[in-house]
Z-matrix of the N, CA and C atoms (Angstrom, degrees):
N
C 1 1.437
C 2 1.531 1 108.87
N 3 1.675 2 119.22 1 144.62
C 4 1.159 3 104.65 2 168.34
C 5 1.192 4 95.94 3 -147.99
N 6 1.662 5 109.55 4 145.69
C 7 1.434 6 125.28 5 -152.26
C 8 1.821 7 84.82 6 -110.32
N 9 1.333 8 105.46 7 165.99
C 10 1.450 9 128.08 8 154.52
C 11 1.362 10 107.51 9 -99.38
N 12 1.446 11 115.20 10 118.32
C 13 1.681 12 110.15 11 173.37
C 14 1.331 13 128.65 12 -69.69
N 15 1.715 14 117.08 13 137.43
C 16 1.476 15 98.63 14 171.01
C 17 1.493 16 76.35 15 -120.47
N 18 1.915 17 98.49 16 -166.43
C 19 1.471 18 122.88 17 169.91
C 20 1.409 19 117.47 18 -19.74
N 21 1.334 20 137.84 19 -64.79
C 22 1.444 21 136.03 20 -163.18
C 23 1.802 22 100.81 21 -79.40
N 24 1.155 23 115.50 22 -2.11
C 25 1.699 24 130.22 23 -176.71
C 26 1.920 25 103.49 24 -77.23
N 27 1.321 26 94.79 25 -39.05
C 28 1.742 27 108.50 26 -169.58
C 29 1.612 28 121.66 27 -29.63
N 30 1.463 29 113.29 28 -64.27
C 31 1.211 30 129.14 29 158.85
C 32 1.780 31 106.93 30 -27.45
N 33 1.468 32 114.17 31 -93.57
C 34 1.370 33 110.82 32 174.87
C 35 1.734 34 121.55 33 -10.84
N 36 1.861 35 90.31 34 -88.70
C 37 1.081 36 84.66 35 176.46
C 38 1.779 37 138.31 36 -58.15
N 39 0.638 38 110.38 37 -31.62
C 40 1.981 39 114.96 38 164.77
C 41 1.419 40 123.65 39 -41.33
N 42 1.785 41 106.05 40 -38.61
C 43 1.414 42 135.93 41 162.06
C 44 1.380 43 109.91 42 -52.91
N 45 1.137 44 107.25 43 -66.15
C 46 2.089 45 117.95 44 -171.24
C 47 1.619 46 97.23 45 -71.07
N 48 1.513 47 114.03 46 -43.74
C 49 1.541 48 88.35 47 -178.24
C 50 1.543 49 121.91 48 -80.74
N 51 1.318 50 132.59 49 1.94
C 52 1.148 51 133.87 50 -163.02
C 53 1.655 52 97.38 51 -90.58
N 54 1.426 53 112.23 52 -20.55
C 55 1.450 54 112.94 53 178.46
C 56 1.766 55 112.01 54 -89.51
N 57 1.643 56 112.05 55 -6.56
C 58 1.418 57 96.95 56 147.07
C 59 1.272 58 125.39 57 -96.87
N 60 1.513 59 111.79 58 -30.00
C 61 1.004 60 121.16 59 173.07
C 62 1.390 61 132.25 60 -96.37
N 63 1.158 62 127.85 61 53.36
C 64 1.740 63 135.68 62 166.99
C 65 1.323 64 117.14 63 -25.27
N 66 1.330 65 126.25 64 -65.79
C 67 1.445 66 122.05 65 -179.51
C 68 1.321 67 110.44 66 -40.16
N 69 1.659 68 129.23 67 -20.28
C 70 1.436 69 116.73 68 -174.63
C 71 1.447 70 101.83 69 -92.80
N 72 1.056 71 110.76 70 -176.89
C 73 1.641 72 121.58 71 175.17
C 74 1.354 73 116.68 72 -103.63
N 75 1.424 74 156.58 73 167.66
C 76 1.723 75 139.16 74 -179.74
C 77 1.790 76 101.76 75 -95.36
N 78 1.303 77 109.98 76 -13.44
C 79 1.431 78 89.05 77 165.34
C 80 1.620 79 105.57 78 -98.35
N 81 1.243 80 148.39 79 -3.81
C 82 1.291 81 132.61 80 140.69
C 83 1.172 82 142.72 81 -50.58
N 84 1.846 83 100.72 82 -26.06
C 85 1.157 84 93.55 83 175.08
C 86 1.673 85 130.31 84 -92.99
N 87 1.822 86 84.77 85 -19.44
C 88 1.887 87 110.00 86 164.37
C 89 1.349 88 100.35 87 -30.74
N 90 1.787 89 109.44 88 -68.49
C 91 1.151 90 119.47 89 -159.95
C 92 1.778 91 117.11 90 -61.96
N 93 1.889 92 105.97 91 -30.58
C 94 0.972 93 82.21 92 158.29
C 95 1.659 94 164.58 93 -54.68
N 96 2.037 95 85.19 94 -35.12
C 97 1.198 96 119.94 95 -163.37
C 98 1.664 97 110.44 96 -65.19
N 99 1.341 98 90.69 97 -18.61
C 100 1.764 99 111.24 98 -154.57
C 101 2.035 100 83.60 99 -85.04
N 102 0.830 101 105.55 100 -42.61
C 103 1.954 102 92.77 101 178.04
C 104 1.304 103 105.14 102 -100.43
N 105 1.247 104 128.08 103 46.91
C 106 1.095 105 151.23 104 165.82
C 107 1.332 106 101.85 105 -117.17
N 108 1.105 107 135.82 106 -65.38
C 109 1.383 108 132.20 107 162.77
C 110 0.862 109 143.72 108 -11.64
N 111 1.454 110 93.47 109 -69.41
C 112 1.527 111 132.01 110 -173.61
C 113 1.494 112 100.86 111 -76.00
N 114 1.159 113 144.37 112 20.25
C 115 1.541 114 144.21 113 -162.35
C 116 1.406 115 108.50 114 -152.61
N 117 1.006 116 118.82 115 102.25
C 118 1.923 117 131.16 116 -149.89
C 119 1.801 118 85.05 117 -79.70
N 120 1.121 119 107.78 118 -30.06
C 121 1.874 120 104.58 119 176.29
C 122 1.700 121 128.58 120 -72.53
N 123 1.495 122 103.16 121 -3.33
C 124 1.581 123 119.14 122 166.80
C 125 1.556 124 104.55 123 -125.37
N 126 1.937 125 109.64 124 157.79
C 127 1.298 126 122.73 125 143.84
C 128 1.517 127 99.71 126 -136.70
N 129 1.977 128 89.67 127 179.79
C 130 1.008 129 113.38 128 -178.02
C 131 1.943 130 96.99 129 -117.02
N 132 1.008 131 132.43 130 118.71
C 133 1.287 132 115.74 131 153.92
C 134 1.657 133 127.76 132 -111.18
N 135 1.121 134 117.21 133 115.28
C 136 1.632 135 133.59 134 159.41
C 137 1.373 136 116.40 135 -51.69
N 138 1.351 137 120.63 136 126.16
C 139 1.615 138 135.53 137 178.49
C 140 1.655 139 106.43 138 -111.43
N 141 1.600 140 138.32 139 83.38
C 142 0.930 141 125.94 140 156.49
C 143 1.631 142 133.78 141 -83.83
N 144 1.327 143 96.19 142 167.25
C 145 2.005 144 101.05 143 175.11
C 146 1.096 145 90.78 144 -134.07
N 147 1.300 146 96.21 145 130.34
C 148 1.723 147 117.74 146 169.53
C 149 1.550 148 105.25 147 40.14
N 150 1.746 149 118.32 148 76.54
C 151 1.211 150 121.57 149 -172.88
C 152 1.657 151 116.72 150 35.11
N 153 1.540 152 145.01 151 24.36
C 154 1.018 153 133.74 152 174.24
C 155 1.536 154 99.63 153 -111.75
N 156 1.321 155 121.92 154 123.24
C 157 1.745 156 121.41 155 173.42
C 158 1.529 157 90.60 156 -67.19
N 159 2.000 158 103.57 157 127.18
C 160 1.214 159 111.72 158 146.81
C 161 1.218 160 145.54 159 -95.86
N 162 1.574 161 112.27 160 -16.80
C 163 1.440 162 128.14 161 -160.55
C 164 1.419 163 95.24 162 -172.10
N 165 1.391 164 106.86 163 169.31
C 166 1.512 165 103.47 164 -166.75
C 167 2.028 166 83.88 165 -155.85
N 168 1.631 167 118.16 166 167.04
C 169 1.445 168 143.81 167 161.67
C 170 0.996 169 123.58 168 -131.78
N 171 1.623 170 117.91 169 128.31
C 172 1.553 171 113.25 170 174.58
C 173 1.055 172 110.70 171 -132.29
N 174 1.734 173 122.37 172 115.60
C 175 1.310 174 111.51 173 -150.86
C 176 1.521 175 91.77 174 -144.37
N 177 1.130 176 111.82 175 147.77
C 178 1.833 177 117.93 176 167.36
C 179 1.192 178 139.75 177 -158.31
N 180 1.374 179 143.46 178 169.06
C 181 1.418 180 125.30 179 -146.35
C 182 1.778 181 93.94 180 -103.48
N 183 1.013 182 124.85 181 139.96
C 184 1.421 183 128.60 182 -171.22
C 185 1.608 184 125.68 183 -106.36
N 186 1.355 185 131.05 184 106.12
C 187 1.452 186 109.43 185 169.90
C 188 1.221 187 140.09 186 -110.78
N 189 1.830 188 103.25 187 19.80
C 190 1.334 189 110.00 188 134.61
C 191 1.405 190 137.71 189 -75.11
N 192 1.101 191 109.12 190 -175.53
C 193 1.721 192 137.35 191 -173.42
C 194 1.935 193 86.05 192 -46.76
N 195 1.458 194 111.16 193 122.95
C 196 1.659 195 96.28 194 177.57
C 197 2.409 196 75.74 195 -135.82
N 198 1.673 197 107.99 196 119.29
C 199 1.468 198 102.99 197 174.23
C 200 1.904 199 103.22 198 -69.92
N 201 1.529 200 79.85 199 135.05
C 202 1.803 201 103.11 200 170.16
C 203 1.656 202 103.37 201 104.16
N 204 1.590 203 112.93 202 3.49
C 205 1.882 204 107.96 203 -152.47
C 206 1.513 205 68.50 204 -123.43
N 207 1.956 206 101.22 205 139.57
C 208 1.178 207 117.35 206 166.89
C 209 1.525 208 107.19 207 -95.52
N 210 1.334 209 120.44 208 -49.42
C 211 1.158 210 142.85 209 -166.23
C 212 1.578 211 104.13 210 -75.58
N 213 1.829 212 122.00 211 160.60
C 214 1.211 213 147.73 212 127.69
C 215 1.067 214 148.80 213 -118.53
N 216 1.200 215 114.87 214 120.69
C 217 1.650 216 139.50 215 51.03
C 218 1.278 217 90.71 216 -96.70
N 219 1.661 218 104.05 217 174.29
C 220 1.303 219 114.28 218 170.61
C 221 1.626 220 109.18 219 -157.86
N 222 1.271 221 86.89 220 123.98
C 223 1.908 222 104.60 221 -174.62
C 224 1.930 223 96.15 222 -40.10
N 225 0.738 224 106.03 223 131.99
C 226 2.187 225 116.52 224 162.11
C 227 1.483 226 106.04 225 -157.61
N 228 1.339 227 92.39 226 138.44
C 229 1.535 228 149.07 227 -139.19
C 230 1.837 229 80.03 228 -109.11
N 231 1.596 230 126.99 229 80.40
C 232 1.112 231 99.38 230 173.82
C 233 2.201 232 116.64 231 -92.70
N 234 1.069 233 82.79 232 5.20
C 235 1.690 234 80.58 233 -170.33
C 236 1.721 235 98.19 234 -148.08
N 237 1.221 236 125.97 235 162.86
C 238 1.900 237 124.96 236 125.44
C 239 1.235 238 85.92 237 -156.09
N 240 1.547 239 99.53 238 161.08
C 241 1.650 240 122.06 239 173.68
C 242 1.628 241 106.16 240 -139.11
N 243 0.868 242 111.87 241 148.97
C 244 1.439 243 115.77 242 158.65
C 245 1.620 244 115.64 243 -137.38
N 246 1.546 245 131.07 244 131.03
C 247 1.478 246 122.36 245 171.62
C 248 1.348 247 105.97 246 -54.63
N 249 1.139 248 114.72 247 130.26
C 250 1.487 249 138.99 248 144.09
C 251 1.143 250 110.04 249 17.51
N 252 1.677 251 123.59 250 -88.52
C 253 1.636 252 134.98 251 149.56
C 254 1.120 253 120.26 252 0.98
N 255 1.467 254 114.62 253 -55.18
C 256 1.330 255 114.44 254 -145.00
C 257 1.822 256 108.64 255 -106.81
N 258 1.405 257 107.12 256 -6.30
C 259 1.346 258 119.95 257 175.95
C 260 1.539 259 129.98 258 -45.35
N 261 1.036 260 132.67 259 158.17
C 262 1.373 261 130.89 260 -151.79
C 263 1.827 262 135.28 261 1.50
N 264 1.533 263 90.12 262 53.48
C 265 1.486 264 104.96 263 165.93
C 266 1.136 265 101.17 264 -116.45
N 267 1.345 266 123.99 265 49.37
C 268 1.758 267 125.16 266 167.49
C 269 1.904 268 121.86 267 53.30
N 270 1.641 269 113.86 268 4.42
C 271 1.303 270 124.00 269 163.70
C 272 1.079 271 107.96 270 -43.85
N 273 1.799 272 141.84 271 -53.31
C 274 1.190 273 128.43 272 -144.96
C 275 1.488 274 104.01 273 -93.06
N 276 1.819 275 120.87 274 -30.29
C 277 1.223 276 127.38 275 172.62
C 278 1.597 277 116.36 276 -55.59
N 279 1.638 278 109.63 277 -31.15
C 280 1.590 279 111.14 278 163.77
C 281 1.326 280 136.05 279 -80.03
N 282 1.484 281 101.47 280 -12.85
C 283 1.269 282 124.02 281 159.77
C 284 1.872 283 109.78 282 -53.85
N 285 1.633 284 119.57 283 -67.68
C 286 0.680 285 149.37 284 -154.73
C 287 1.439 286 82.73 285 -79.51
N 288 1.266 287 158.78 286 -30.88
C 289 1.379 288 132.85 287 173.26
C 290 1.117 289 98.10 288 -75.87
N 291 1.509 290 141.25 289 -47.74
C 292 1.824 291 125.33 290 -159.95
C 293 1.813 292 99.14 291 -49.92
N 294 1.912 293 107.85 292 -50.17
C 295 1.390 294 90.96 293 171.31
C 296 0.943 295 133.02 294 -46.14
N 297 1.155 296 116.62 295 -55.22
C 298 1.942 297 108.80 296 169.14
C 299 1.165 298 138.32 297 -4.79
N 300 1.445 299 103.51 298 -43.22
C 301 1.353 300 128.88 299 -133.91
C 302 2.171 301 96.09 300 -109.63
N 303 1.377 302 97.33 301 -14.54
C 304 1.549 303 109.93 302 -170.28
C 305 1.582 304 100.56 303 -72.61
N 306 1.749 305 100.58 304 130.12
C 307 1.760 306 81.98 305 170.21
C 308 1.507 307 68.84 306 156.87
């Protein structure tokens, strides 16, 4: 299953991204996540199995400067993760369609 995150999602996701992202802290990234939300031009999507979040996407349409993009907006791919476990069983490629789908 994979959810689109809202508000009560925060926790989770802050969790999954802190394991790509270490240098941040999990309440930085809360805080990120939280104007992430609030911005109809980003999501976050969560990939669970059997109610356990495995991997998460944070992706959004851009209308700055994006290198290699001629055009604006432009779809960017700012994150995916997947646990360890759960790696190359095509989770992150389904991840990567809900982004698609943002806009």
């Amino acid at each position: 299953m994979i959810i689109k995150a809202d508000i009560n999602d925060i926790n989770v996701a802050a969790e999954l991204a802190f394991k790509l992202w270490k240098h941040h802290t999990i309440d930085e990234l809360k805080k990120e996540f939280i104007n992430v939300l609030e911005n109809n031009k980003s999501a976050v999507f969560i990939k669970y199995i059997s109610d356990k979040p495995i991997g998460f996407a944070f992706c959004s349409l851009r209308n700055d400067y994006v290198e290699g993009s001629s055009t604006n907006p432009v779809g960017y791919l700012e994150g995916i993760f997947i646990d360890e476990p759960y790696r190359c069983k095509g989770y992150a490629k389904n991840l990567l369609s809900e982004c698609e789908k943002v806009g």
